[in-house]
C-alpha positions in Angstrom: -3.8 -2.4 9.6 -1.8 -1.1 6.9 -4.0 1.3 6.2 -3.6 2.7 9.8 0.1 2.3 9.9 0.3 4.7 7.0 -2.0 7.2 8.8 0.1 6.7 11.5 3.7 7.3 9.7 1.6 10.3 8.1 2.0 11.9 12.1 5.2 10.9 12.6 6.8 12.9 8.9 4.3 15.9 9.9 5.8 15.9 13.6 9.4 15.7 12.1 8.5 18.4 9.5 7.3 21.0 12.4 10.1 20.0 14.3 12.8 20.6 11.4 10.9 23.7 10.1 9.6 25.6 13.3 11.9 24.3 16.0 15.2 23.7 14.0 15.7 19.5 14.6 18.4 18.3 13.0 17.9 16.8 9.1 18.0 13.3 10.5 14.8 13.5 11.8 13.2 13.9 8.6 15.1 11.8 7.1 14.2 9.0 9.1 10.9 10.0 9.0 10.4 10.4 5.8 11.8 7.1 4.8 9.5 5.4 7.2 6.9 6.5 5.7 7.7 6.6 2.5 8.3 2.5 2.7 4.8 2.4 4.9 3.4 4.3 2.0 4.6 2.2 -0.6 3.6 -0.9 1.3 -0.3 0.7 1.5 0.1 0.9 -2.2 1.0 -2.6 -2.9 -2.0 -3.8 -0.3 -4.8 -1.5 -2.0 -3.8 -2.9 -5.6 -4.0 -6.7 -4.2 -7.8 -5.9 -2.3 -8.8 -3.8 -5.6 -8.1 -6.4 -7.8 -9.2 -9.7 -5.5 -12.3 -7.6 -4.7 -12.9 -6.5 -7.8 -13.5 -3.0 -6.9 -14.7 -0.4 -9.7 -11.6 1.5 -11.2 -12.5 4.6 -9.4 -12.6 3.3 -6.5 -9.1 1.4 -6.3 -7.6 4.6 -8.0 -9.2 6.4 -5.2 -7.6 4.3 -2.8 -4.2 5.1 -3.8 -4.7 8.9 -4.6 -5.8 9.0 -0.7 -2.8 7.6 0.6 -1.4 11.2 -0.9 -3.5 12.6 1.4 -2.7 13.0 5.2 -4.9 10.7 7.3 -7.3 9.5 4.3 -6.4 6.1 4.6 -8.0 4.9 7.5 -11.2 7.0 6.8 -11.4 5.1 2.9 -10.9 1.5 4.9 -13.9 2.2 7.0 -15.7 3.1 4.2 -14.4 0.7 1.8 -15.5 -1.8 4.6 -19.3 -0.4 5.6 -19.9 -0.7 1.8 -18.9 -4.4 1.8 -15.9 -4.2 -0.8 -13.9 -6.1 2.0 -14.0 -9.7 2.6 -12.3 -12.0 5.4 -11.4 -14.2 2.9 -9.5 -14.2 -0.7 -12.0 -14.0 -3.3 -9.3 -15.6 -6.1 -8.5 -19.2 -5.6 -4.6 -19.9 -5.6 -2.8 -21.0 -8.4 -2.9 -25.0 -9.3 -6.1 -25.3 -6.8 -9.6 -26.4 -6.9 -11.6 -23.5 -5.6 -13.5 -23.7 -2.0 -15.6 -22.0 0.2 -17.2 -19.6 -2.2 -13.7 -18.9 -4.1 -13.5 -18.2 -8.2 -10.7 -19.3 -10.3 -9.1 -16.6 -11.6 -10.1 -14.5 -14.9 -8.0 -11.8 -15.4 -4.1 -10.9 -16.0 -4.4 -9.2 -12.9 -6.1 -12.4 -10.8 -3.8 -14.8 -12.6 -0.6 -13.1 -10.8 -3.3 -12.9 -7.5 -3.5 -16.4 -7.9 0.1 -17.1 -7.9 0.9 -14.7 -4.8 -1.9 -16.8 -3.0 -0.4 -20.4 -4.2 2.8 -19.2 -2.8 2.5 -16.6 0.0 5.8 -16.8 1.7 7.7 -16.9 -1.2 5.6 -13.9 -2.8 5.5 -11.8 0.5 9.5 -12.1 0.1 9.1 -10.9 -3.3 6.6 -7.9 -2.8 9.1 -6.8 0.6 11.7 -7.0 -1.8 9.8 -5.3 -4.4 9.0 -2.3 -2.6 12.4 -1.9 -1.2 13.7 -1.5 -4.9 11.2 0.9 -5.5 11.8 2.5 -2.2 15.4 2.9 -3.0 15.0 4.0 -6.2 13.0 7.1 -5.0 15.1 7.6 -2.2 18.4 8.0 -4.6 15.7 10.3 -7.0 15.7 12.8 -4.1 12.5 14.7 -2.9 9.6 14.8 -5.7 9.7 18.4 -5.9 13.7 18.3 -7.5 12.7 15.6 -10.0 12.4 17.3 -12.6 14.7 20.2 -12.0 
């Protein structure tokens, strides 16, 4: 879903980008845009590290993931494939935090599955968090300006 909301967001900063470029729309449009994609974006980021790490995917293939999301309409096309090759589940992998694990679950082993664990013993609180999270980060980028004045 994410994955297809970011291929999605990828249209709408491409439409807004023809429109400000080759039919003179106002700046607005990009801007609005751009920042809805660029949270959607962010948000695909978050999700790809949480499914790399709970599914234990081979680095390549989680840093794949993200380099795609750079790339417009890759997403959905790495989910399907990601998903034919089995490295998706219906289920968490990592048992929560402070729980016995069931149904084929493994306690956690890693730094990474430890903080997995605790974002699955509390996913309300941590969904908060991780919204809130990217929201920083989305902020922070947005006040950094466009990447290609960073380092101007």
């Amino acid at each position: 879903m994410v994955a297809t909301s970011e291929m999605i967001t990828w249209a709408l900063l491409i439409a807004a980008m023809i429109g400000k470029y080759a039919l003179g729309a106002p700046d607005w449009t990009m801007r609005i845009a751009g920042s809805i994609h660029g949270f959607v974006f962010l948000s695909y980021c978050v999700s790809t590290v949480v499914v790399w790490t709970d599914q234990r995917w081979p680095a390549p293939k989680g840093i794949l993931g993200l380099l795609l999301a750079a790339v417009p309409f890759a997403t959905v096309p790495f989910e399907r494939h990601v998903d034919r090759k089995g490295l998706l589940s219906s289920q968490w992998r990592v048992a929560p935090a402070g729980g016995a694990p069931q149904n084929g679950q493994e306690p956690a082993r890693t730094a990474a599955e430890r903080l997995l664990a605790v974002i699955l013993r509390w996913p309300i609180l941590s969904a908060v968090i991780l919204v809130v999270f990217v929201a920083l980060l989305f902020t922070i980028l947005l006040n950094a300006g466009p990447p290609t004045e960073w380092f101007n």
